[in-house]
N, C-alpha and C positions, 0 to 999 in steps of 0.2 A: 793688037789683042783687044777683046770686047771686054769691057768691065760689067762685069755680073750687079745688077738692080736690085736695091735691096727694097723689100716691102716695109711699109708701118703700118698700123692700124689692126680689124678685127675682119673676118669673115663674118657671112651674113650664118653659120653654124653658130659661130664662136659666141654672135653675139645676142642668139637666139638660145643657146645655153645660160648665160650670163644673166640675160631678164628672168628666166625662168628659175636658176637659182635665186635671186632678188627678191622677187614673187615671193617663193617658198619662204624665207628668212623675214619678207614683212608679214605672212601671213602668221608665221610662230610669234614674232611679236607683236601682233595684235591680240593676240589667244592669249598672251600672259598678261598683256598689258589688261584684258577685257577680263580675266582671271582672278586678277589682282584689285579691279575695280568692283568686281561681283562681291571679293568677299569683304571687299571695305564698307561697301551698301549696306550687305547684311551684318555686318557688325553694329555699323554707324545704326542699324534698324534696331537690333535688338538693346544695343544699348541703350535707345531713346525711350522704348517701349519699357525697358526695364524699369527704367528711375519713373517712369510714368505710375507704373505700377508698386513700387517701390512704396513713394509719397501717399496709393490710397491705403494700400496694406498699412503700413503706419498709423494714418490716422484711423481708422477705423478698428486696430486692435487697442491702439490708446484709450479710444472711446470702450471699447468694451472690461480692457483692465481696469477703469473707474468705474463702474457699472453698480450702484450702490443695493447692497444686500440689508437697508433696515428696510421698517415698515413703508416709505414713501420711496421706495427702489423698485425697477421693473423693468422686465425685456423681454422682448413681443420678436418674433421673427415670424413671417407668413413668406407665400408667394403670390404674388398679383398675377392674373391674366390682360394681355391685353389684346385688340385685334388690330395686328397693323400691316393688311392685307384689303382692308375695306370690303372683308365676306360680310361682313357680321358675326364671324364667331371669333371668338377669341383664341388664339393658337399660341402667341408668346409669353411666357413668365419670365419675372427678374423678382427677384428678393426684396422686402422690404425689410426693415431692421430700426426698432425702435426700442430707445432706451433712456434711463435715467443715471445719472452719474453726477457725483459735486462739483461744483462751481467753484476757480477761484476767484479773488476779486478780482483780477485784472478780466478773466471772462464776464460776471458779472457787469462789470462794466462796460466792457465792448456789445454785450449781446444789450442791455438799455439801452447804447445808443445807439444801435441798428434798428431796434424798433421803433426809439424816437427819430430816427431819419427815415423811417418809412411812412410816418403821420405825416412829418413836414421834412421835405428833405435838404431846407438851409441851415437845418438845426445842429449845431455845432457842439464837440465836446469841449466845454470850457479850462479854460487852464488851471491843473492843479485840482481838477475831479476826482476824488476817492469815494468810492465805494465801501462803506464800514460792514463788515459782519459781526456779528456779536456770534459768542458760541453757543450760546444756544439753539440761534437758530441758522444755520447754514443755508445758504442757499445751493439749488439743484436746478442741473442744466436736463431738459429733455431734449434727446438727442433723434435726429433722423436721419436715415442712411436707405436712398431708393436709387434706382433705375427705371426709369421712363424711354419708350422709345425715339431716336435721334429722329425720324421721317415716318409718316406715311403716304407719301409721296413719292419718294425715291427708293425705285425696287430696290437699288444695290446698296440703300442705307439703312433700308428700314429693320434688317436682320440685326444692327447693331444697337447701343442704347446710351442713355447719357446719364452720368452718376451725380446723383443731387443728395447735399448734406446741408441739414439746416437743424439750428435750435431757439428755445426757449426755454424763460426762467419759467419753473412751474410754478413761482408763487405769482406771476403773472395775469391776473384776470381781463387784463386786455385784447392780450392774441388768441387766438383759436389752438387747444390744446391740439397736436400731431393726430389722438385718437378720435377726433371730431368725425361724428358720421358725413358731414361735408367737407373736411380740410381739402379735400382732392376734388371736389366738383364733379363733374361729370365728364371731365377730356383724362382724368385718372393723372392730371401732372400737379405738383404744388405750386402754390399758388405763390406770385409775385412776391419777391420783399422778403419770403419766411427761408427759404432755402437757396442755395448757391450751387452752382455748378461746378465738379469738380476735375471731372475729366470724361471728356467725352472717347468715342469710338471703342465702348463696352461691349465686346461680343460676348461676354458668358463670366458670370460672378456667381461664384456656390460660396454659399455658407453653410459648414454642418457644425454641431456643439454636440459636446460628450456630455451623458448625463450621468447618474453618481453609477450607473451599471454598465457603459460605453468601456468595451476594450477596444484600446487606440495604438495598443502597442506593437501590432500586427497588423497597421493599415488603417487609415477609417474606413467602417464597409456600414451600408445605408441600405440593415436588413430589416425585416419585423421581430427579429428578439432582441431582450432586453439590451443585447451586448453591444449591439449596431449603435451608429450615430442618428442625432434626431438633425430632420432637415426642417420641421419649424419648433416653436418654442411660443411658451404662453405663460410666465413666470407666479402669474395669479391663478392659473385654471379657471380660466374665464369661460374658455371656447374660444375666444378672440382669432385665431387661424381658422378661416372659412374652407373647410375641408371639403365641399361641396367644390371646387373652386379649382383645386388641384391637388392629386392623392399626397403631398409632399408638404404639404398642410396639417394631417392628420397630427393628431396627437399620440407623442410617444409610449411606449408600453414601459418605458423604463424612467421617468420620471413622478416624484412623488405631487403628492396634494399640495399648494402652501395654503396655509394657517394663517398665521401673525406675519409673518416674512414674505418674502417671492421668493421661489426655486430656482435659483443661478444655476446656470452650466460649470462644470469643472475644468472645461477647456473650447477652445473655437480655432477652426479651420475655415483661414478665408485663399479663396483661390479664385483669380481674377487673371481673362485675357483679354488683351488688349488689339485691335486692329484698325489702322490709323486710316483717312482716305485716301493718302499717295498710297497705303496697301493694297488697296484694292486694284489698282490697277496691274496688277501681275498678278491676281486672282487667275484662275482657269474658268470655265463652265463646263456645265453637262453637256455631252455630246447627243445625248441624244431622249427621248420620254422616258423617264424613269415611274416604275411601279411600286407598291409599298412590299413587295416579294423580290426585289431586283437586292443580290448582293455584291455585282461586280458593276460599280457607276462609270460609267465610257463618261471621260472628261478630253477635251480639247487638248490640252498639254498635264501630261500625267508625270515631269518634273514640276510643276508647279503646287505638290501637294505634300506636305511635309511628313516627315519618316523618324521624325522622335518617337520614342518610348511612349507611348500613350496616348499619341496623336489622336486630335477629334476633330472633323470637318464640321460645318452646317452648311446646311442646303435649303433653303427658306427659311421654316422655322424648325427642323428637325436636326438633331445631332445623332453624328454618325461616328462609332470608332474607327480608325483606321488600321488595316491588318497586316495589307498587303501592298505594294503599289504595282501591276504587273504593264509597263509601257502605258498607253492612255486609259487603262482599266486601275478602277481601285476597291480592291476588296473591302469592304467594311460588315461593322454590325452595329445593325440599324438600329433604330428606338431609345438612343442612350440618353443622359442625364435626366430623365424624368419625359422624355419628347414622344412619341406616338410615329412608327411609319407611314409615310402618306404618299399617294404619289406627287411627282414634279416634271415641269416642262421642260422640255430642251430648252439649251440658253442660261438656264439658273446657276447663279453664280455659285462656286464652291468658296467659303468662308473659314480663314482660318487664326488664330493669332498664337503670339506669345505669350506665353502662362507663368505667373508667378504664386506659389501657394506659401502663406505662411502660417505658423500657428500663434496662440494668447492663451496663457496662463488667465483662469479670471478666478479672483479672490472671494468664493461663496461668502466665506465665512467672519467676514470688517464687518467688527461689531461699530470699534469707534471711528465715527469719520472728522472729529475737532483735531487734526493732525498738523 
């Protein structure tokens, strides 16, 4: 009798099913695993940007909730133009924001000896330095809050801008007061020593203030009557906002005369977004000549374009809402935050970031400030 042979092993079927399920099963666990890493990215991102913007929003509403309303108080907000495209015109604004507020001692004393370390800078603060105010006279910090642009050099940087905050005492006759018709020179940046950097990779900083006729209760809206928010501010009615310059400049319909005082705002919206340089490289671009009539933008990769509530691209130097995103087409409307449609070349980077808005309560009416 023949004994029947038994097989082991796989057929060349068997085992070409086998890779192919495997295949399948690494390819699902790469999709989660790359899934799971997407949205840890964009977490890890928004979170960093956040506390980024977190820290300006802060100080900059602190600064305005001191904002001193006697006779020697005052707050200026304009827009600067700058050109950072080397046309010679000037196509970008960022906000300037200048203001006066009290000093305590311990500021008092830091801001002396930053000025004395910029005369000499081995100059030491000695042990057990106090600073005395008497109440009569209190000392006042003049405060500055700008953006200047990061590059003009670097196409894909120069749409962003860098925030610079700097102060001085104003009984100070030694520094150059902030409103000096030369503080800024002729490169439009501040000048060594007086300001500090606070965070860079600024794509877009609005500031609007409610004036005593601003209804904010239904939105800020930044219209021509009284009701609307003002987008600058001149607490003396100077003229001081060069409205020739940019229409957002103009002086508001709904703020009074000051007299004896300066005209505080009764509230301030600051909204700042943030976009880092590792951001930029998952930027998208325009796909192709864009015109200042063109409302659907052919971009490269049109996931690459955000789909929040009130999304806003830039595209050089103009701001675009966004409406729609249809595959690599993206519906917008054009001319937004104060910007002008223009055309743009294929290749231009689509720019976008995370937004944080906050508001500030500011005290018109601190009579006493010996607190």
């Amino acid at each position: 009798m023949k004994r029947s042979t038994l097989r082991t092993g796989l057929t060349l079927v068997e085992l070409t099913i086998a890779l192919g399920l495997l295949a399948l099963l690494m390819l699902f666990v790469i999709q989660v695993f790359d899934g799971a890493l997407s949205t840890w990215r964009n977490s890890e991102t928004r979170r960093s940007v956040m506390e980024a913007s977190s820290v300006v929003t802060e100080l900059v509403t602190t600064d305005l909730r001191g904002v001193e309303g006697g006779p020697r108080g005052d707050l200026l907000l304009e827009w600067v133009m700058f050109d950072t495209d080397g046309d010679g015109v000037r196509e970008t604004k960022w906000p300037r924001l200048r203001l006066v507020r009290q000093a305590s001692g311990g500021q008092v004393a830091r801001v002396r000896h930053a000025a004395r370390l910029a005369s000499d800078p081995k100059a030491k603060l000695a042990d057990g330095e106090v600073v005395q105010l008497t109440a009569q006279s209190p000392e006042q910090l003049e405060v500055l809050w700008m953006v200047a642009p990061a590059s003009v050099t670097d196409k894909d940087a120069r749409s962003t801008g860098i925030l610079w905050r700097g102060e001085r005492l104003t009984t100070d006759s030694s520094s150059k007061s902030i409103l000096a018709h030369d503080f800024f020179g002729g490169s439009n940046l501040p000048p060594a020593g007086v300001t500090s950097e606070v965070t860079g990779g600024v794509l877009w900083m609005g500031v609007l203030l409610a004036s005593q006729s601003t209804i904010v209760h239904d939105g800020w809206k930044t219209t021509s009557q009284p009701s609307g928010a003002a987008t600058s501010w001149d607490a003396w009615s100077k003229d001081r906002p060069n409205a020739s310059m940019h229409a957002w400049n103009e002086r508001h319909v709904g703020t009074t005369v000051a007299k004896t005082r300066p005209v505080l705002p009764r509230r301030a919206r600051i909204e700042i977004e943030i976009e880092r340089p590792i951001d930029r490289l998952r930027r998208t671009r325009t796909a192709d000549v864009i015109d200042n009539q063109v409302v659907a933008v052919p971009v490269d990769d049109g996931k690459r374009i955000p789909l929040e509530s009130d999304a806003h691209i830039l595209v050089d130097a103009e701001w675009m809402k966004v409406v729609n995103v249809d595959g690599d087409k993206v519906v917008v409307e054009r001319g937004r935050r104060g910007t002008t449609p223009v055309g743009h070349q294929k290749g231009a980077m689509v720019h976008w970031g995370l937004r944080m808005v906050t508001e500030a309560t500011i005290a018109a009416h601190r009579e006493d400030w010996d607190l």
